[in-house]
DSSP file (Angstrom, degrees, kcal/mol; ACC not computed):
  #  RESIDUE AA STRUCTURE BP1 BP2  ACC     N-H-->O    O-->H-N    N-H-->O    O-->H-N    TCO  KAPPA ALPHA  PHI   PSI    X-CA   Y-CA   Z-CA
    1    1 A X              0   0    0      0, 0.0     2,-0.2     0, 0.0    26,-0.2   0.000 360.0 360.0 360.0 150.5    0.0    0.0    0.0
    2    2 A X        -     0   0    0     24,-0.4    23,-0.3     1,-0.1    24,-0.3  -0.746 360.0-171.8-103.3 161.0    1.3    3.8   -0.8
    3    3 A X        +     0   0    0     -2,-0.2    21,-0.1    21,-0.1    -1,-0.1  -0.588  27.0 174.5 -79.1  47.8    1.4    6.8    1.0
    4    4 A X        -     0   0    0      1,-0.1     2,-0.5     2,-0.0     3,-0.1  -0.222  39.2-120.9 -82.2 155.7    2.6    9.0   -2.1
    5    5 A X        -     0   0    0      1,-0.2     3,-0.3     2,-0.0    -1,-0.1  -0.815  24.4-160.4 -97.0 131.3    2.6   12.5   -1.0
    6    6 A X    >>  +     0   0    0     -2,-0.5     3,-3.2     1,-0.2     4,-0.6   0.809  67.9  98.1 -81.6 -32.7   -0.1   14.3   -3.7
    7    7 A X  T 34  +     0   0    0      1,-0.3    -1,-0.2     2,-0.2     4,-0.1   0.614  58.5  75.3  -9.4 -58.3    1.3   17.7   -2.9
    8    8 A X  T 34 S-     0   0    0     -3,-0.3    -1,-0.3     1,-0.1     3,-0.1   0.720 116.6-102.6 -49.9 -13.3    3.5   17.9   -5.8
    9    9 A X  T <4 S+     0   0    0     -3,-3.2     2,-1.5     1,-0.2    -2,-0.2   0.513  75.0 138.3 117.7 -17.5    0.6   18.5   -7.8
   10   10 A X     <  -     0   0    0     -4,-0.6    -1,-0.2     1,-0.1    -2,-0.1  -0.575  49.9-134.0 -75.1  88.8    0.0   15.3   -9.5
   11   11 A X        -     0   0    0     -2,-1.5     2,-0.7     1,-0.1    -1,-0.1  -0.114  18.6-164.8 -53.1 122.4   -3.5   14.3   -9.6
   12   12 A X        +     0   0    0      9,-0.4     9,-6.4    -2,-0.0     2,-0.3  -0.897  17.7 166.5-101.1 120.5   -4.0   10.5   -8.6
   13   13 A X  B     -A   20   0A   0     -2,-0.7     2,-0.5     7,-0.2    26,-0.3  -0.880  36.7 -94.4-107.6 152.8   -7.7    8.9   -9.6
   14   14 A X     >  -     0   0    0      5,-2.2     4,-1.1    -2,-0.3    26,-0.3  -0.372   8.2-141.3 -32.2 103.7   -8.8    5.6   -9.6
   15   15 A X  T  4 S+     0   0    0     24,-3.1    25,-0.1    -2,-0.5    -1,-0.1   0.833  99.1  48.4 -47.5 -40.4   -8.8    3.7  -12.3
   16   16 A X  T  4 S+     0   0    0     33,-0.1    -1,-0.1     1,-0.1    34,-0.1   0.913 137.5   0.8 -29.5 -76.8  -12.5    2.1  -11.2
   17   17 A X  T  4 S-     0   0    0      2,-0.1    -2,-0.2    32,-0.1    -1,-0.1   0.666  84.1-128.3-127.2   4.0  -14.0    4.9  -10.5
   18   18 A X     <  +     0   0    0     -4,-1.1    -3,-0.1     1,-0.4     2,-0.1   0.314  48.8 155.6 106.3  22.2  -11.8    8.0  -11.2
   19   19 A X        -     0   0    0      1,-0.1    -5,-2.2    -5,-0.1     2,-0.5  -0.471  58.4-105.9 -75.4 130.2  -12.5    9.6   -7.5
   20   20 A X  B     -A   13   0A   0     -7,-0.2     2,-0.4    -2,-0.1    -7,-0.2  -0.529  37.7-130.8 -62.8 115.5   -9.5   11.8   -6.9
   21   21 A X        +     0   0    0     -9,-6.4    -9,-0.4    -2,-0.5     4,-0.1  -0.636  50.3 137.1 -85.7 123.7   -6.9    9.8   -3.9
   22   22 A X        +     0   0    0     -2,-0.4     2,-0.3     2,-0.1    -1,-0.2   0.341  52.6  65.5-124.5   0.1   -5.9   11.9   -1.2
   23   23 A X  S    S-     0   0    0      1,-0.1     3,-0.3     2,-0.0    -1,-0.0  -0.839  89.2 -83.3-115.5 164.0   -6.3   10.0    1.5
   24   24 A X  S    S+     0   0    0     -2,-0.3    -2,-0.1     1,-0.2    18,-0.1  -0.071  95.4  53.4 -42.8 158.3   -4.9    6.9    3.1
   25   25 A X        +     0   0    0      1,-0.4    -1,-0.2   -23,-0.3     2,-0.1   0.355  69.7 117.4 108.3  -0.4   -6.3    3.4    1.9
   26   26 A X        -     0   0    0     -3,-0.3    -1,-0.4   -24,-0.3   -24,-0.4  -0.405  56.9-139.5-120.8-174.6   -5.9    3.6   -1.4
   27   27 A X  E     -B   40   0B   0     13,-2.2    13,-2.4   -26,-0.2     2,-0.3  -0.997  11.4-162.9-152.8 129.0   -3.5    0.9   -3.2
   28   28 A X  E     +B   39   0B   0     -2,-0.4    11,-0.3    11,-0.2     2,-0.2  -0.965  23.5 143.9-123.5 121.0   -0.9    1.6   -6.0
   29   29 A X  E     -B   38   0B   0      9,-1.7     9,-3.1    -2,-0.3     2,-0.3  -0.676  41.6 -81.5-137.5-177.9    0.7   -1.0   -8.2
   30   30 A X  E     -B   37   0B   0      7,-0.2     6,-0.2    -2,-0.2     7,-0.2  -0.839  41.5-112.5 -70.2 117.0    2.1   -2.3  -11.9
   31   31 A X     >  -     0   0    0      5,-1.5     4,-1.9    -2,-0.3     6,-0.1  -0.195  19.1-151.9 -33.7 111.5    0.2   -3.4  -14.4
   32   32 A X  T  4 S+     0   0    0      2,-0.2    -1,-0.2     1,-0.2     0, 0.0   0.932  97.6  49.9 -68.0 -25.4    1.1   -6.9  -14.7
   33   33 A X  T  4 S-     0   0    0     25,-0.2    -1,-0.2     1,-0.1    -2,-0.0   0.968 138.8  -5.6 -43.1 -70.8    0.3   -6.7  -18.4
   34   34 A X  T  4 S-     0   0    0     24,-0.1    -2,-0.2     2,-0.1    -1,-0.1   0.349  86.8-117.5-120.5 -10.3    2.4   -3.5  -19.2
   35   35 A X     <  +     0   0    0     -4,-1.9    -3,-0.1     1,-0.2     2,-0.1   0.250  59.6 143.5  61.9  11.6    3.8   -2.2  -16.2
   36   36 A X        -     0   0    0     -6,-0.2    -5,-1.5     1,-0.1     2,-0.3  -0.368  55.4-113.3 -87.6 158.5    2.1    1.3  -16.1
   37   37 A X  E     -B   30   0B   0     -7,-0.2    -7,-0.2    -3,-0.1     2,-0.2  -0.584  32.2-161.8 -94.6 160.5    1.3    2.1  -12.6
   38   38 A X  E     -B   29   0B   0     -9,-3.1    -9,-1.7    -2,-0.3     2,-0.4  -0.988  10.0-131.2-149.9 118.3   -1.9    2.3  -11.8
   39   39 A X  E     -B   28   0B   0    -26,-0.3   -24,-3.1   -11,-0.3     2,-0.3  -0.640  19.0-166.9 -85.7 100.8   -4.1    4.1   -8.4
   40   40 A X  E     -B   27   0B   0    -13,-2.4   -13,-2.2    -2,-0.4     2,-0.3  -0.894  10.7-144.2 -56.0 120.0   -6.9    2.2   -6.3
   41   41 A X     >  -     0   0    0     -2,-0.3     4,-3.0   -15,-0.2     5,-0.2  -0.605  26.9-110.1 -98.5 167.7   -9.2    3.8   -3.9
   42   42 A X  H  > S+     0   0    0     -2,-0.3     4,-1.1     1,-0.2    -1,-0.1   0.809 115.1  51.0 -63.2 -27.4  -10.3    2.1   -0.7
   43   43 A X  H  > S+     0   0    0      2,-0.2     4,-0.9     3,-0.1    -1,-0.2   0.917 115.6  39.6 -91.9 -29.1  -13.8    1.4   -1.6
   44   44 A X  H >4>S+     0   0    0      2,-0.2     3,-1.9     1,-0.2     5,-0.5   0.989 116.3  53.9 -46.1 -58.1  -13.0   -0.4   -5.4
   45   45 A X  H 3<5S+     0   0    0     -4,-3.0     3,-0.3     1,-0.3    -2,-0.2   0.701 114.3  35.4 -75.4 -15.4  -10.3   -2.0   -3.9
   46   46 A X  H 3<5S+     0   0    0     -4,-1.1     2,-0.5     1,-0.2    -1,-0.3   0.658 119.9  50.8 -64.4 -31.6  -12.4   -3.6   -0.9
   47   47 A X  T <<5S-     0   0    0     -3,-1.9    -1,-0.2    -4,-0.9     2,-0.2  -0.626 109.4-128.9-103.5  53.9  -15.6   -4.2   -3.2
   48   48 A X  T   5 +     0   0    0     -2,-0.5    -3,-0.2    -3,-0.3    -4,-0.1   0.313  45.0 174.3 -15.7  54.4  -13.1   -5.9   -5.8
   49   49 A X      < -     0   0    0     -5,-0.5   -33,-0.1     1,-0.2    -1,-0.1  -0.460  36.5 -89.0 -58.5 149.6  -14.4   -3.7   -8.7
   50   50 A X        -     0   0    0     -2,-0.1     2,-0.3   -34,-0.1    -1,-0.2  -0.076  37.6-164.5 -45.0 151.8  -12.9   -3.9  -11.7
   51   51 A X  E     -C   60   0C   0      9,-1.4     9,-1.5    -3,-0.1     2,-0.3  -0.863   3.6-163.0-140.3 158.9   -9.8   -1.8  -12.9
   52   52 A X  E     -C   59   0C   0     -2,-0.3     2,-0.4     7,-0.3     7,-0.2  -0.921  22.3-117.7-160.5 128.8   -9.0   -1.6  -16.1
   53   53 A X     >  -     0   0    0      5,-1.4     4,-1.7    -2,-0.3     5,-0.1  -0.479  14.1-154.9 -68.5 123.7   -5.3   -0.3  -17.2
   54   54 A X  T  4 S+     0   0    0     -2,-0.4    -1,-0.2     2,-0.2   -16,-0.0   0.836  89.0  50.0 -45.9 -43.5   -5.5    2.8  -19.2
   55   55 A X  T  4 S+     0   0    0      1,-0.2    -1,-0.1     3,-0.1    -2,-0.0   0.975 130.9  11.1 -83.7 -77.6   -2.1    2.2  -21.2
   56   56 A X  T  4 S-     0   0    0      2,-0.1    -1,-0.2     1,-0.0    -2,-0.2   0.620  95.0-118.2 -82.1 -31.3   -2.7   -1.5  -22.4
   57   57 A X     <  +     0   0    0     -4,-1.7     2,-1.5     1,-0.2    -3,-0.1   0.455  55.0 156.0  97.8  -4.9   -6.5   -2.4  -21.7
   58   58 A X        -     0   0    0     -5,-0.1    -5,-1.4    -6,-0.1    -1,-0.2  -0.534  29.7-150.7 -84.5 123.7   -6.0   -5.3  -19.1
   59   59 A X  E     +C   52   0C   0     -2,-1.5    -7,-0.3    -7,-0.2     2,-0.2  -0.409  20.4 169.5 -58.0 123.9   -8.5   -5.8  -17.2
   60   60 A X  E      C   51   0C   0     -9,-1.5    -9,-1.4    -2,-0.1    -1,-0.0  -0.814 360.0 360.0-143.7-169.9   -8.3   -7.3  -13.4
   61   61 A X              0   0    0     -2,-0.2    -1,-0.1   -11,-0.2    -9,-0.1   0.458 360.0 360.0 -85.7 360.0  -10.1   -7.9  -10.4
């Protein structure tokens, strides 16, 4: 799980459901397809909604 400081300016959304993350909970990985990293919020990633990677299209739980 991340704690990436948003400060710098960089908006992070969800991939799920595109809610802007600023708080703790949220979960940041690599695509396993393609590697682009990719932003979870705490309620997809507890409801296992679907994500789907912007760069490549793969789709996961």
């Amino acid at each position: 799980m991340s704690t990436e400081d948003t400060a710098s300016g960089d908006r992070q959304n969800c991939v799920s459901c595109g809610v802007n993350i600023v708080r703790a909970g949220f979960t940041d990985f690599d695509c396993p397809e393609c590697g682009h990293h990719i932003h979870r919020c705490r309620k997809c990633r507890k409801q296992s909604n679907l994500y789907r990677c912007p760069e490549c299209g793969f789709t996961g739980p």
